[in-house]
C-alpha positions in Angstrom: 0.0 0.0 0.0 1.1 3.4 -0.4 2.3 5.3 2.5 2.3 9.3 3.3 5.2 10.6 3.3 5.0 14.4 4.5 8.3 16.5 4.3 8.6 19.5 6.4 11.4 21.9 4.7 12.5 23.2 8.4 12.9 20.9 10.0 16.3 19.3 11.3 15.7 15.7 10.9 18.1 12.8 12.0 16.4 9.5 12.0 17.8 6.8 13.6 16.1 3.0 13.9 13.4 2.7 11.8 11.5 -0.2 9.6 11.4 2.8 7.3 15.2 4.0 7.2 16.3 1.0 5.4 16.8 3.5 2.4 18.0 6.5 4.1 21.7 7.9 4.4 23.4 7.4 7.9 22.3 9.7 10.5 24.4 11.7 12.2 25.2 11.3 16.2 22.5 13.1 18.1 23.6 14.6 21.3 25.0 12.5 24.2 22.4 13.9 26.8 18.9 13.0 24.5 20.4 10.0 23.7 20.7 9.1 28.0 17.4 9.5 28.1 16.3 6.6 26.3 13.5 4.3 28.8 14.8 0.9 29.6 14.6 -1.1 27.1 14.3 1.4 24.3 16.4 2.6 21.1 16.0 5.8 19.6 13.7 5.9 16.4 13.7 9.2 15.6 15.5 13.3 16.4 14.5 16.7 14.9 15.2 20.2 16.5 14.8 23.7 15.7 18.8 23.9 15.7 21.3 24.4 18.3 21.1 27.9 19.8 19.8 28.9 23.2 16.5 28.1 23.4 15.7 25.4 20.6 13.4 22.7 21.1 13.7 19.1 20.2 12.3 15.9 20.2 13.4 12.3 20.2 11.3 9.4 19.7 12.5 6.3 21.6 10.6 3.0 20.8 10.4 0.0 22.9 10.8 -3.9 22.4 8.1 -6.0 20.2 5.2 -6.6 22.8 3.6 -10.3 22.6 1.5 -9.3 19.7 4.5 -7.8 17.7 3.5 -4.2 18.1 6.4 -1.6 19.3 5.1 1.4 21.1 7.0 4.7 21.4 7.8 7.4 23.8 8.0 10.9 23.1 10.5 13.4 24.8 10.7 17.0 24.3 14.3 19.4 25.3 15.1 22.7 25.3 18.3 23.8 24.9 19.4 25.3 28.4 22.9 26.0 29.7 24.7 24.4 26.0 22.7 20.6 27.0 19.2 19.5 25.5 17.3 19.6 28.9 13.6 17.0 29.0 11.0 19.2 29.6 8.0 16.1 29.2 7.8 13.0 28.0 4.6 10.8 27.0 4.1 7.4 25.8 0.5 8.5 24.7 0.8 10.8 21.6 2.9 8.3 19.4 1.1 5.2 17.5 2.4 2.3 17.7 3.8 -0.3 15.3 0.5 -1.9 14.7 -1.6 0.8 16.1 -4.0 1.5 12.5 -6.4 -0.5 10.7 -4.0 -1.6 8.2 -2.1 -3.0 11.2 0.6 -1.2 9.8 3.1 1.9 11.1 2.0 5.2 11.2 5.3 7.1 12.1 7.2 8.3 10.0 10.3 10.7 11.0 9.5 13.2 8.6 6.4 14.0 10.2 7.6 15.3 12.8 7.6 19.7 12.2 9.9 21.1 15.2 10.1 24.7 15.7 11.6 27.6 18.2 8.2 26.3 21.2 6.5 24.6 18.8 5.8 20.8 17.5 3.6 19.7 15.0 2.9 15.6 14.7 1.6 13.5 11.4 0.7 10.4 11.4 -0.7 8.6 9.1 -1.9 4.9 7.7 -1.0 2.9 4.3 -4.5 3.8 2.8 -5.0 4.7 -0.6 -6.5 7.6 0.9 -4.7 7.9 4.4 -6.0 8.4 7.5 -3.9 11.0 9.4 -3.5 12.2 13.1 -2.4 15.8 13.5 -1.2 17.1 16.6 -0.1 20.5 17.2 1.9 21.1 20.6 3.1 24.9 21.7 5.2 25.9 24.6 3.6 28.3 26.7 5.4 29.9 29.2 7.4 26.9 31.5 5.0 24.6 29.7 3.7 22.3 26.9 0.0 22.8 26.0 -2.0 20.8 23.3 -2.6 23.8 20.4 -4.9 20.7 18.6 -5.2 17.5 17.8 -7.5 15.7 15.4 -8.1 12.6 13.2 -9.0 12.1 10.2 -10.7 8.6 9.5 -10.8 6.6 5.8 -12.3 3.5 6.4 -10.6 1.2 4.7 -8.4 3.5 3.3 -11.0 4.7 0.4 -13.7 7.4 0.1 -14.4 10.4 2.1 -12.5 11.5 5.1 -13.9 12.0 8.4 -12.4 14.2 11.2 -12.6 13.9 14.4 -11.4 15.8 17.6 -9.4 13.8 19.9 -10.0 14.6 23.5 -8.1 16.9 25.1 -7.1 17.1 28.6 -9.0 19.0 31.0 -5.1 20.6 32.0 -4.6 20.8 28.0 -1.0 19.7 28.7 0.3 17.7 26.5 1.8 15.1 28.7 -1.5 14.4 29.6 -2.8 14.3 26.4 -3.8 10.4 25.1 -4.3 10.1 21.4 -6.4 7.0 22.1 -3.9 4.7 19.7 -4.6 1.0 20.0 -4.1 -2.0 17.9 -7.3 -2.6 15.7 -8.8 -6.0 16.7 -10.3 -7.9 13.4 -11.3 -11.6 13.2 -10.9 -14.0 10.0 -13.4 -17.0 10.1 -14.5 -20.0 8.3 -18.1 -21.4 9.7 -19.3 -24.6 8.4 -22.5 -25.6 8.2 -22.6 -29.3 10.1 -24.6 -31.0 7.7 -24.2 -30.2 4.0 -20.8 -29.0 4.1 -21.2 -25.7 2.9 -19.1 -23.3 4.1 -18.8 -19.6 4.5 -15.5 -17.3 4.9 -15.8 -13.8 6.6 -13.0 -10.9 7.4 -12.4 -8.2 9.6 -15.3 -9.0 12.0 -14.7 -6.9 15.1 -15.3 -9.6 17.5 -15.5 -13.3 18.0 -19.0 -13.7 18.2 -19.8 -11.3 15.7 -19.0 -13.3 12.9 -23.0 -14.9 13.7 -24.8 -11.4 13.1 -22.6 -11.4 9.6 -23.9 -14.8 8.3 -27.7 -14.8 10.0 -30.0 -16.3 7.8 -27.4 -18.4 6.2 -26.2 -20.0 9.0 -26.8 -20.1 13.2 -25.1 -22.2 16.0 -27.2 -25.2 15.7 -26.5 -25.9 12.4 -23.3 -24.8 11.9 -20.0 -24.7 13.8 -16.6 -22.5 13.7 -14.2 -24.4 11.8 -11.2 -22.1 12.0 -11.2 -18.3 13.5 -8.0 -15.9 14.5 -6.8 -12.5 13.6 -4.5 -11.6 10.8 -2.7 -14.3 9.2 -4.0 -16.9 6.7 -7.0 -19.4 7.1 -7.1 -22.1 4.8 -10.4 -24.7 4.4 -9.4 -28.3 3.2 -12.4 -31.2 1.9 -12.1 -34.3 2.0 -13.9 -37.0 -0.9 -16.7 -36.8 1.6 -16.9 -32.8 1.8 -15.7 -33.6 5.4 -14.3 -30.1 6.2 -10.7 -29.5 7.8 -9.7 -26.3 8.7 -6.4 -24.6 9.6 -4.8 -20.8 10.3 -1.6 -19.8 10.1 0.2 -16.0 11.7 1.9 -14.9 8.4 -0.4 -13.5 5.7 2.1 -13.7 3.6 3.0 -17.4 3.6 -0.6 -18.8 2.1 0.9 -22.3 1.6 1.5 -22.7 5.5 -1.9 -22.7 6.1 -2.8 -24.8 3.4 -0.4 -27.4 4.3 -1.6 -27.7 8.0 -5.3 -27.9 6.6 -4.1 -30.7 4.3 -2.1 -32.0 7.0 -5.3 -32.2 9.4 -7.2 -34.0 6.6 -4.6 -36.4 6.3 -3.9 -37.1 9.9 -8.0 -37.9 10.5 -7.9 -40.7 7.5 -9.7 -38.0 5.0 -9.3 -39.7 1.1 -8.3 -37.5 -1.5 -8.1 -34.5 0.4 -7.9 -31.2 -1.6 -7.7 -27.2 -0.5 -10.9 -25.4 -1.1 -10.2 -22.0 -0.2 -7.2 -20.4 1.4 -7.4 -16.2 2.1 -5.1 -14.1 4.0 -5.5 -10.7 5.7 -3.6 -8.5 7.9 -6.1 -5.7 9.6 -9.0 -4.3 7.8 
């Protein structure tokens, strides 16, 4: 899928560890006291500042290790430049996406979208859709501190059509270390329900939750006649028959890798004495 890429002229941008800096030149060093304050466990992913003279602002993006479900969330940490040093004036582990954290399952940081000026940060973020769905957040020092200016969202459903905007919450304090940008990782089911009898068998994607797969096929199916041969998230499910249209089912993580879950359907089949056993169907998804 395409991505957004957004370039901001001004700003100084080193990017560091990324999935997306496979193709960009070496960064240079960033300075020894942002890089100490990396959380436990973290690398950086990203720098930009206004420059180096009294006064500028920075931020660093550190990113943490692969959680159980393979998303990487990041933490955001804004300096000033005080005395010669990049001083932290907040941090937040709320305003940043995460790996995963869009419906594509895919990332929506990108270095470049970071804007930093003299007191003054400006965030896009944005999903692989055709049409992308982008998060803006606008951050201003005031005084000794960081306030939310904005923040909003705007939605393509499946990355296609019309956007949609809408206002993330701000913070009663309308500080931006209190602000939470509400990112989590998109929950979407893949299922292949069988009905018990006949044989006949129905595939269905991106159902928000387990059970609602049996709203999606009422009137074709319920849970007396048929039964869930094979459900998970993203990856592939595969749907194997037997010379009887005995159904064996099978789902594998990487939607990239359909024959893996073909062969384990297959490999089911076999393993329960099916004859001539043959793959139906095999489909793969990752998020919407």
């Amino acid at each position: 899928m395409l991505r957004m890429n957004v370039l901001f002229a001004s700003v100084t941008l080193m990017a560091v560890v990324s999935a997306h800096a496979a193709t960009q030149k070496p960064a240079p060093a960033v300075p020894q006291e942002v890089a100490a304050e990396a959380p436990a466990g973290s690398t950086l992913l990203a720098f930009a500042s206004s420059g180096s003279q009294p006064n500028a602002t920075a931020a660093a993006v550190f990113q943490g290790a692969a959680t159980k479900n393979d998303a990487r969330y990041r933490t955001l940490i804004v300096f000033a430049k005080r005395d010669g040093r990049f001083t932290p004036e907040f941090s937040s582990d709320k305003i940043l996406g995460c790996s995963k954290c869009t419906q594509f399952h895919d990332d929506p940081f990108w270095p470049d979208g970071i804007n930093v000026k003299p007191s003054r940060i400006t965030i896009n973020q944005g999903d692989g859709g055709e049409t992308p769905s982008v998060t803006s957040i606008r951050l201003v020092r005031r005084g000794d501190a960081w306030t939310v200016e904005s923040a909003t969202r705007e939605v393509v459903r499946g990355g296609r059509g019309d956007a949609k905007t809408e206002d993330i919450a701000l913070p009663a304090s309308r500080l931006a270390k209190d602000l939470d940008a509400g990112w989590v990782v998109p929950v979407f089911y893949n299922t292949i329900v069988v009905n018990n009898t006949t044989g006949r068998f129905i595939f269905r994607h991106r159902t928000p939750t387990p059970d609602g797969v049996w709203d999606e096929v009422r009137g074709r199916c319920n849970k007396q006649e048929c039964s869930i041969l094979v459900q998970q998230k993203d990856g592939c499910i595969s749907l194997v028959q037997d010379a009887s249209a005995k159904s064996f089912g099978a789902g594998t993580p990487d939607e990239g890798n359909e024959r893996a879950a073909s062969a384990k359907a297959m490999a089911a089949c076999q393993a329960a004495g099916g004859q001539q056993c043959k793959v139906v169907r095999t489909d793969c998804a990752r998020g919407i």
